[in-house]
N, C-alpha and C positions, 0 to 999 in steps of 0.2 A: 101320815106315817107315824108310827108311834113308837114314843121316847122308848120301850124297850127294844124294837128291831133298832132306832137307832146307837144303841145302847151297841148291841152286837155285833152290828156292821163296824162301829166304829174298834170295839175289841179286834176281830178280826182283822181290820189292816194294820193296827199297829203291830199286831205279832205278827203279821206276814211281812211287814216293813222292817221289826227288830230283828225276824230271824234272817234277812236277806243279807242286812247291815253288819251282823255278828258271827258268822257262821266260821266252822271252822271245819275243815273238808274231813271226811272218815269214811271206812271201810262203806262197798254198797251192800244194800239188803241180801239178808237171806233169800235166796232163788228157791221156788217153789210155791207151794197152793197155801193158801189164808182160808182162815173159815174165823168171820168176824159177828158174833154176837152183840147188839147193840138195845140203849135205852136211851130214848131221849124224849124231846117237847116239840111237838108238830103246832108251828105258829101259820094259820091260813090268813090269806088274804083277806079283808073285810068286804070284798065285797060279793066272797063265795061264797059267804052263811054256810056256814059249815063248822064253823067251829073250833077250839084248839083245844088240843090234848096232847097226853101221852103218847107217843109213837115206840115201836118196836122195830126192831130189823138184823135182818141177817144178810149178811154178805159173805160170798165165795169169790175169792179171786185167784188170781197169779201171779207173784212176785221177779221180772224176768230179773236176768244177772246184770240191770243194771237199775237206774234210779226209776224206771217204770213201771206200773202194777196196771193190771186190769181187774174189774170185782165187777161181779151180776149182785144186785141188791134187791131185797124183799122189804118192805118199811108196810107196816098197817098202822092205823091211829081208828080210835074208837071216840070222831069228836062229839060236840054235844048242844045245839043252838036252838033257842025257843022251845027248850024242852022237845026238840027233833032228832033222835042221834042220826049218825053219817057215819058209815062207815068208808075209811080211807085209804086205798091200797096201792101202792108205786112199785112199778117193776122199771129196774134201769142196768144200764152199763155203764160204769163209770171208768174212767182214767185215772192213776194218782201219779203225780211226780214227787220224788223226796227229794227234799232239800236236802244237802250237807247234814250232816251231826253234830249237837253242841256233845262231842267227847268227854266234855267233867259231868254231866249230868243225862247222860244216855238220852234227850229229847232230839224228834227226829221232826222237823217240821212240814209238810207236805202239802200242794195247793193238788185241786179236783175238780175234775170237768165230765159230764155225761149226758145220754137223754133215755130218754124212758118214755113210760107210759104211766098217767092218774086216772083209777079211775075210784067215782065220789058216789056210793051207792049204788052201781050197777051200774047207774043211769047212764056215762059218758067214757070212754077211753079217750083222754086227751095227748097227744102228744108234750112233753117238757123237756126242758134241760136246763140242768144246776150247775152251779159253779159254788167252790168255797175251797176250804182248807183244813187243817187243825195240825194237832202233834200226837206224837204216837211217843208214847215213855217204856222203852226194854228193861223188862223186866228179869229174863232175862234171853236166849238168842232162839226160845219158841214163841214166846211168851211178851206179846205189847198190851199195855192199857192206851188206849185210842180215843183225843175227845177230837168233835169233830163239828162244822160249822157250814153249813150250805144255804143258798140260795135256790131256788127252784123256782121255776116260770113258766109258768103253763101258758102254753103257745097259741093253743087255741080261745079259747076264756080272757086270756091276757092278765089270770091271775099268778100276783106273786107272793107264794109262802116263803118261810123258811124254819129249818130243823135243827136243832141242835141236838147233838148225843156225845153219849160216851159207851164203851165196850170195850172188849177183849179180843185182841186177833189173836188168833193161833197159828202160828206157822209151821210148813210141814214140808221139809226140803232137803237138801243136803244143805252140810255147813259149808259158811266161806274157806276157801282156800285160807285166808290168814288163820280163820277159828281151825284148822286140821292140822297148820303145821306146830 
């Protein structure tokens, strides 16, 4: 395992342990559709030879009227090993839960669970599913900067990468009852 995944697993539970430990309850999300632009680092398993790169992705979801979302995601990486590129494409459905809101600083911290499909060149459509988390900072009540932090295991291979990004959701909904009155 290498000291940077453990580097970010460990980042990861401490904010998911400080945001559990701190948290101070606020208004629920905006209700309606997300459309979430993303950039981040597709970290593969060593023993997929495949590579790590850059990953991109977009996500559409649905923000219901209370703390849970659902997002279909599109993620490609363009990795690059023995001078062999790979191309890397994941189609998933994911779940998110928010957590409470720290109110003095608009962070909304949120854990994520889904499965999908990898597939590594053509060659394979593998089944997986991810698990992770991150925070989402309102910018303002359309408008989140989204970083985010997942695990993914591909089921069949019994490889496990993981992704880190950041992005912009957009939301597009009506406002909360408190934001109307």
């Amino acid at each position: 395992m290498s000291t940077s995944f453990k580097k970010r697993t460990l980042f990861s539970g401490v904010l998911i342990a400080s945001s559990l430990a701190t948290m101070a309850y606020a208004e629920t999300p905006k209700q309606g559709f997300t459309v979430t632009p993303s950039i981040g680092y597709y970290n593969t398993d060593g023993d997929r030879q495949a590579g790590n790169d850059t990953s991109y992705s977009i996500g559409v979801g649905y923000q219901t009227n209370s703390p849970l979302a659902l997002e279909a995601v599109y993620l490609h990486s363009d990795a690059s090993k023995h001078g062999r590129d790979n191309d890397l494409n994941q189609y998933r459905v994911d779940g998110l839960y928010s957590l409470p809101e720290f109110t003095t600083v608009n962070l909304t911290p949120y854990v994520a669970a889904g499965v999908g499909i990898t597939d590594v060149d053509g060659d394979s459509n593998n089944l997986l599913v991810n698990a992770g988390g991150g925070v989402k900072y309102a910018i303002n009540s359309d408008v989140d900067l989204r970083a985010d932090f997942r695990l993914v295991k591909d089921i069949e291979d019994s490889h496990l990468d993981n992704v880190t990004s950041v992005g912009v959701q957009y939301n597009f909904g009506m406002p909360n009852q408190q934001e109307s009155n």
